[in-house]
C-alpha positions in Angstrom: -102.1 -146.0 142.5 -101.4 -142.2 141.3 -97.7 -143.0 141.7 -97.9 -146.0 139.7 -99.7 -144.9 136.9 -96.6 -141.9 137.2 -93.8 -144.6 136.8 -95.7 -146.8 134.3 -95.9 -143.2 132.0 -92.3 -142.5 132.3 -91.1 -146.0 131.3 -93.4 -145.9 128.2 -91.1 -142.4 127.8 -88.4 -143.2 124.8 -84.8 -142.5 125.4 -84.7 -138.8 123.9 -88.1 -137.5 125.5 -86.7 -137.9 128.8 -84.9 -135.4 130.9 -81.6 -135.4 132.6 -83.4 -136.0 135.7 -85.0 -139.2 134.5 -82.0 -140.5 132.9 -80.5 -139.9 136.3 -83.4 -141.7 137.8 -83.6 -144.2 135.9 -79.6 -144.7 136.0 -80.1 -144.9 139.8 -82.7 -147.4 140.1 -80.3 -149.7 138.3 -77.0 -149.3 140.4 -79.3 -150.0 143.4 -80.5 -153.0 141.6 -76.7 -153.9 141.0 -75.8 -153.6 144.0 -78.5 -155.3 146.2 -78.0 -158.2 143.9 -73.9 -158.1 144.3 -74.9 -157.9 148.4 -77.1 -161.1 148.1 -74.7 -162.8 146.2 -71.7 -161.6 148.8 -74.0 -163.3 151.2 -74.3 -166.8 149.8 -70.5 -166.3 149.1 -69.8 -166.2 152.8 -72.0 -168.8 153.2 -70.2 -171.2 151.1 -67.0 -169.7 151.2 -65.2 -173.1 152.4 -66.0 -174.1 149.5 -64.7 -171.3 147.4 -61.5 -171.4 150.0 -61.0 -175.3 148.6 -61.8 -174.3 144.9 -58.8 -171.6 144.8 -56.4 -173.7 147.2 -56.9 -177.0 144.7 -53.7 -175.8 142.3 -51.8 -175.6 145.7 -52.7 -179.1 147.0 -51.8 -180.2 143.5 -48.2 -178.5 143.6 -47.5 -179.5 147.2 -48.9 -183.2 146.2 -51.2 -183.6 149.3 -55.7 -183.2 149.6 -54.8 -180.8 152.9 -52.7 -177.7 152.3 -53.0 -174.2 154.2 -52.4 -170.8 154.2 -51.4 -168.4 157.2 -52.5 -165.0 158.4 -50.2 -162.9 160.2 -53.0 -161.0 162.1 -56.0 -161.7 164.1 -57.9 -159.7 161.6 -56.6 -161.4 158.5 -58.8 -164.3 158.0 -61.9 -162.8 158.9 -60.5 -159.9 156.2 -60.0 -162.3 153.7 -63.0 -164.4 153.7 -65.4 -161.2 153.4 -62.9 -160.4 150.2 -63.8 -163.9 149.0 -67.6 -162.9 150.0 -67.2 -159.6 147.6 -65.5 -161.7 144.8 -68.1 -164.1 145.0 -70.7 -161.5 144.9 -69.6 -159.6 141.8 -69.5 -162.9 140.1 -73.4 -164.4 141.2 -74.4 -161.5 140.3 -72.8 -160.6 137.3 -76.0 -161.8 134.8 -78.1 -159.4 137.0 -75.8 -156.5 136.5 -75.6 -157.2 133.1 -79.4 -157.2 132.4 -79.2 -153.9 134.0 -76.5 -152.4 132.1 -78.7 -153.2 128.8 -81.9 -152.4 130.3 -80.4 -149.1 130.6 -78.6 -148.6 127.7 -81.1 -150.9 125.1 -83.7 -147.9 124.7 -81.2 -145.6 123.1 -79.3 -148.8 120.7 -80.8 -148.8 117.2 -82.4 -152.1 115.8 -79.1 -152.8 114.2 -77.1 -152.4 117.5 -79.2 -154.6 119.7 -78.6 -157.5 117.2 -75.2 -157.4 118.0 -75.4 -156.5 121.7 -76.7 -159.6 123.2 -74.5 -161.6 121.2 -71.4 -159.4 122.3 -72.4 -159.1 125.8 -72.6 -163.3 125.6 -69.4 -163.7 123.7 -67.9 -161.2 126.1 -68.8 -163.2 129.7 -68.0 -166.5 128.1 -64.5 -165.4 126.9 -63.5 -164.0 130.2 -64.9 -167.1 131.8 -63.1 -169.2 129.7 -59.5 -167.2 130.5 -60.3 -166.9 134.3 -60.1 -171.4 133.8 -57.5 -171.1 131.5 -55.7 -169.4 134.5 -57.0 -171.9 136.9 -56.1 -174.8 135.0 -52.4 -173.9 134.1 -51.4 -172.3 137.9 -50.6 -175.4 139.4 -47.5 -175.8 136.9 -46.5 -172.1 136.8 -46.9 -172.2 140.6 -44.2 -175.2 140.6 -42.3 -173.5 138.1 -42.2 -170.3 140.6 -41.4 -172.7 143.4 -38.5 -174.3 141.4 -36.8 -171.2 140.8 -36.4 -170.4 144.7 -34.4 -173.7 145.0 -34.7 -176.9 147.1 -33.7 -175.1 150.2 -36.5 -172.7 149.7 -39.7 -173.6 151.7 -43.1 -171.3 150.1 -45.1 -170.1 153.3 -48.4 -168.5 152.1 -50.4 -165.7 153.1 -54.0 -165.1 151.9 -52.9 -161.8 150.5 -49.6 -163.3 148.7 -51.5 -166.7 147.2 -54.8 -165.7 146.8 -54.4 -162.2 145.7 -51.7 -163.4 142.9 -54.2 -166.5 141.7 -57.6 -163.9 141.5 -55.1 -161.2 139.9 -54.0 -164.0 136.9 -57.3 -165.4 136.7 -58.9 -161.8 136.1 -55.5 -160.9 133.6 -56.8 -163.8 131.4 -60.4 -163.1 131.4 -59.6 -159.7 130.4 -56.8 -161.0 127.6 -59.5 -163.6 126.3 -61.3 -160.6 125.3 -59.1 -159.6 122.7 -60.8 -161.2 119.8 -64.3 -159.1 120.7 -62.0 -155.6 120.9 -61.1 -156.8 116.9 -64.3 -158.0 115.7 -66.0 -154.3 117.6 -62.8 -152.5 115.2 -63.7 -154.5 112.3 -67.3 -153.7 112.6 -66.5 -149.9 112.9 -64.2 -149.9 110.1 -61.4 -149.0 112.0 -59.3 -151.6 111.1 -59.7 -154.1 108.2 -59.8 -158.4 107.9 -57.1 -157.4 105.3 -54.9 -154.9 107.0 -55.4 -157.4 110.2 -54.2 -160.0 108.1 -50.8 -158.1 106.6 -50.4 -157.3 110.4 -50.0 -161.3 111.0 -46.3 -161.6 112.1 -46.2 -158.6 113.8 -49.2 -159.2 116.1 -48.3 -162.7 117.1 -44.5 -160.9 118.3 -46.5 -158.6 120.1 -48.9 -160.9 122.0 -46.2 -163.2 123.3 -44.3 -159.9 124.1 -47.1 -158.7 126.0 -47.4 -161.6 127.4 -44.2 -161.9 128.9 -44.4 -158.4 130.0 -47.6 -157.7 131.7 -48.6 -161.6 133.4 -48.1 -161.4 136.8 -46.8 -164.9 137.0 -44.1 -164.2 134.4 -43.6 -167.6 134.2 -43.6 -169.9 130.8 -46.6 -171.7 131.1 -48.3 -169.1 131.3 -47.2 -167.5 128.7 -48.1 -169.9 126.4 -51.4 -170.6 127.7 -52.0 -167.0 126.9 -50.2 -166.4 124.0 -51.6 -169.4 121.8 -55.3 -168.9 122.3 -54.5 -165.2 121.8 -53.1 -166.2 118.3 -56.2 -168.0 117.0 -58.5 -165.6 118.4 -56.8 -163.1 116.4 -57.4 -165.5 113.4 -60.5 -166.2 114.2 -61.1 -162.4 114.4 -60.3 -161.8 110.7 -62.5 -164.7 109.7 -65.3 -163.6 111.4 -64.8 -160.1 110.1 -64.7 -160.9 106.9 -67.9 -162.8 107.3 -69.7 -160.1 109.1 -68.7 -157.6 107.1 -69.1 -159.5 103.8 -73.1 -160.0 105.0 -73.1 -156.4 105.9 -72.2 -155.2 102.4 -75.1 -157.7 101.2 -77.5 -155.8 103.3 -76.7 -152.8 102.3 -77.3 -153.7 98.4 -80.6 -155.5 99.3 
C-alpha cells in the first residue's frame, strides 16, 4: 500500500519538480513497456507468419504469373533465421500504437497546451503517411520487380533468397514510408518559421528537380516505376505543404491578435 501511495505521488509530480532519477525512472518504465509489447506482438507474428510470408511473396507470384512461387535458403539455419526476422518486423509494427502512446506519455507532461494540439495530430498524420508509402511500395513492386527481371534478359532465370527478395521489398517499403513523410518535415518548418509558404513556393521548380533526383539516387530499386510512384506523390505533398502552411500560419497570426 505504502509503495503505492509512493508511485501515485510521484506521477501527480509535474515534469520540472522531478529529478533526474525520476525522469530516468519514469523513462524506463516505458522502454520496458515498449518492448514487452514489441515481444507480444513478435509472438503472434510467428504465429501467423505464413501469412505474412504470402502477403510479401504476392508481388512475386504476380511477376512470375502463378498463386505458388518460392524462395530458397542456402543454409539449414536460414529459414528458421528469416521467419523470427519476420517475427521482429511484425512485432515493431503491432505494436507500434503502444510505443507511440508511450513515447507521448513520456514526453506530453513537459509539451505546452499549444504543442499537444499539434502532437496528436502530427503523431497521426505521421503513422498514416508512412503507412500509406510502405503500400505505395507494395503496390508498385510487382512492375519494378519485372522491370528488374527484364533488364537481366530472357536467358536470365531470378533465384531468390530470403535475404535478397525479402530484405530488398521491406528495405523499399520502409524508403517510402519514410519519403511519405516529407510533407510533415515542411509543415514542422513552416510552423517554426524556418522556412516560409512563400519562399517554399519560389522554391517550386527547384524542389520538384530535386525530389525526382533524389529519387533516382537513393531508391533501392532504381527502377522507373518507382521513381515515379515516389516522385509524384512527393510533388503534391510539397504542394499540399505550402497550402496547409499558409492556413496554419494564417490562423496562428489570428490568435495571436485575439
Amino acid at each position: 500500500m505504502a509503495l503505492r501511495r509512493s508511485k501515485a505521488r510521484e506521477a501527480k509530480k509535474a515534469p520540472d519538480e522531478m529529478s533526474l532519477l525520476e525522469h530516468l525512472g519514469e523513462l524506463r518504465r516505458r522502454v520496458i513497456i515498449s518492448v514487452l509489447a514489441v515481444a507480444v506482438g513478435a509472438v503472434v507474428g510467428y504465429g501467423f507468419y505464413h501469412i505474412i510470408l504470402a502477403f510479401f511473396l504476392h508481388p512475386l507470384c504476380l511477376t512470375e504469373g502463378t498463386q505458388h512461387c518460392s524462395l530458397y535458403v542456402t543454409g539449414p539455419l536460414d529459414g528458421f533465421t528469416w521467419r523470427l526476422k519476420i517475427a521482429g518486423y511484425a512485432g515493431i509494427f503491432l505494436a507500434s500504437p503502444v510505443v507511440l502512446y508511450q513515447v507521448w506519455k513520456f514526453i506530453a507532461p513537459g509539451l505546452k497546451a499549444g504543442e499537444k494540439r499539434y502532437a496528436v495530430p502530427f503523431v497521426t498524420v505521421s503513422l498514416l503517411l508512412f503507412l500509406s508509402g510502405a503500400y505505395t511500395a507494395y503496390l508498385v513492386f510487382p512492375k519494378a520487380l519485372s522491370f528488374l527481371q527484364g533488364a537481366a534478359g530472357s536467358q536470365v532465370h531470378p533465384l531468390y533468397t530470403p535475404q535478397s527478395y525479402l530484405g530488398f521489398i521491406i528495405v523499399l517499403m520502409v524508403a517510402f514510408g519514410a519519403a511519405f513523410e516529407f510533407p510533415v518535415i515542411l509543415i514542422s518548418l513552416e510552423l517554426l518559421r524556418v522556412v516560409t509558404p512563400k519562399k517554399l513556393a519560389s522554391w517550386r521548380r527547384w524542389a520538384i528537380v530535386l525530389i525526382f533526383l533524389a529519387g533516382a539516387i537513393f531508391i533501392p530499386s532504381s527502377d522507373p516505376y518507382s521513381l515515379f510512384a515516389l516522385a509524384i506523390p512527393l510533388t503534391i505533398f510539397y504542394e499540399l505543404s505550402i497550402l496547409v502552411g499558409r492556413l496554419l500560419l494564417r490562423g496562428k497570426r489570428t490568435t495571436e491578435v485575439d
